[in-house]
N, C-alpha and C positions, 0 to 999 in steps of 0.2 A: 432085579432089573435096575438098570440105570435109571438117573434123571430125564438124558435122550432119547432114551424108548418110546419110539414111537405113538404107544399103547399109553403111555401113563401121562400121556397132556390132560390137561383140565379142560371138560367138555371132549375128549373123545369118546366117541362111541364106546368102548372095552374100559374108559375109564369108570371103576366102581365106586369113587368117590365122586359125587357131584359138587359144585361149588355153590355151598348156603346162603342164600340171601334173605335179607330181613328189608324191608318196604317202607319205606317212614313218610307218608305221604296223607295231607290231610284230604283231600278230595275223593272218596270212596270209587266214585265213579274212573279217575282216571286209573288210580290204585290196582282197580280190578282187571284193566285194558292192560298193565303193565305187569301185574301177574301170569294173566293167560297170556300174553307175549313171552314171558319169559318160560313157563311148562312147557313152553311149544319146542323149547330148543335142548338141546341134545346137552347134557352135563349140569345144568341150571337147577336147582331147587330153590323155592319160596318157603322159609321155613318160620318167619312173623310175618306182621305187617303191626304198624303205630302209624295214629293219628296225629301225633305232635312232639317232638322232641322230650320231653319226660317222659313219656309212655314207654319212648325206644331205650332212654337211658335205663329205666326200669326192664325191660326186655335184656339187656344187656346181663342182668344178676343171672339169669340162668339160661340161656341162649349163645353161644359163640358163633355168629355166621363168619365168611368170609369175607364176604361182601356186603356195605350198608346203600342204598340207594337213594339218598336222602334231596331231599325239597327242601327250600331254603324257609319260603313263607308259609309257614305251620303257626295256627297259635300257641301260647305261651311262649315255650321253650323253642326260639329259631332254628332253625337249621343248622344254621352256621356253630349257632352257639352248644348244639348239639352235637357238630363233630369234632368241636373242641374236646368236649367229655365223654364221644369215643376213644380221640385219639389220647385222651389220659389214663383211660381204666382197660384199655387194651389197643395198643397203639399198631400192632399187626392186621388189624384189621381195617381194611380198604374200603374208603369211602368216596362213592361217584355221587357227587350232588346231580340232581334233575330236577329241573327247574325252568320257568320263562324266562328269566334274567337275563339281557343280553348284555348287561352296562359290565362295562370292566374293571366298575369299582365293586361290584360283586362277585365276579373273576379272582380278583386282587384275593378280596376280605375269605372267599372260600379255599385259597392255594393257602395261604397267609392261616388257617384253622387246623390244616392241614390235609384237609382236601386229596384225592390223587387221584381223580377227575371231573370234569364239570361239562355235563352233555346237557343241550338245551332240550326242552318237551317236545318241540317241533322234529328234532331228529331222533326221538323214539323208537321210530317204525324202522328206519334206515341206519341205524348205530346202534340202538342199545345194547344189542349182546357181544359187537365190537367191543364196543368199549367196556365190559364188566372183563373180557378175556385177556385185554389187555392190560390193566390195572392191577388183575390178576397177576401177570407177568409183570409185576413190577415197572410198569412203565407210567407215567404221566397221560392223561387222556383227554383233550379237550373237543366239542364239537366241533367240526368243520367248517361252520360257520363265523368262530370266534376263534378259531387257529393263528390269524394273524393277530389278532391283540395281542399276542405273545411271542417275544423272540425267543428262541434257541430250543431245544428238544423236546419243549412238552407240545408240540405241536401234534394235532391228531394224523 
């Protein structure tokens, strides 16, 4: 089968490989809202979750998701500072910060990490599986709300 076949997109129904994601999120309570959002959807598996940026890096030795989902304000180990030491010990892997942060000096500091999306908590419900499919495809992914803080194609 080709790349083009229809059948072998990421998140198609016939696709047998689901796209892995690991949860890095201190707040249990929203953690758990963004897991069952995300089982709910067709292609998506939860295959960790971490409470704090060490936890994930630790996760990391024997887990390869696809996908990190990452929160900037965790204690100890930030967010930010945490997708630094994804994108060093496996830089393939795609990481969509979620987060409340609307300032675009945290925009900046999470592309600038390496980042290759930043969707706010607010649009959750209404993007998050966009945006994880998209990032997937190698695209740029920002929330719709902060689309303009940024010129040229990472716009959502």
């Amino acid at each position: 089968m080709s790349g083009n076949d229809p059948s072998t997109r990421l998140g198609d129904v016939m696709d047998p490989c689901p796209c892995l994601i690991v949860l890095a999120e201190d707040h249990d309570l929203f953690r758990g809202m963004v897991k069952q959002c995300l089982e709910s959807a067709d292609g998506l598996k939860v295959i960790a979750e971490a409470g704090d940026g060490a936890a994930l890096v630790e996760i990391l030795q024997y887990c390869r998701p696809h996908v990190i989902l990452m929160d900037i304000t965790m204690p100890g180990m930030s967010g930010l500072e945490a997708t630094r030491r994804v994108k060093e010990i496996c830089p393939e892997i795609k990481v969509l910060i979620l987060t409340m942060h609307r300032s675009p000096a945290y925009l900046q500091e999470a592309l600038k990490a390496g980042a290759d999306g930043y969707l706010l908590k607010e649009d959750t419900d209404t993007q998050l599986v966009e945006a994880i499919r998209r990032v997937m495809a190698g695209e740029k992914y920002l929330s719709t709300h902060l689309a303009p803080a940024i010129p040229g194609p990472a716009k959502a």
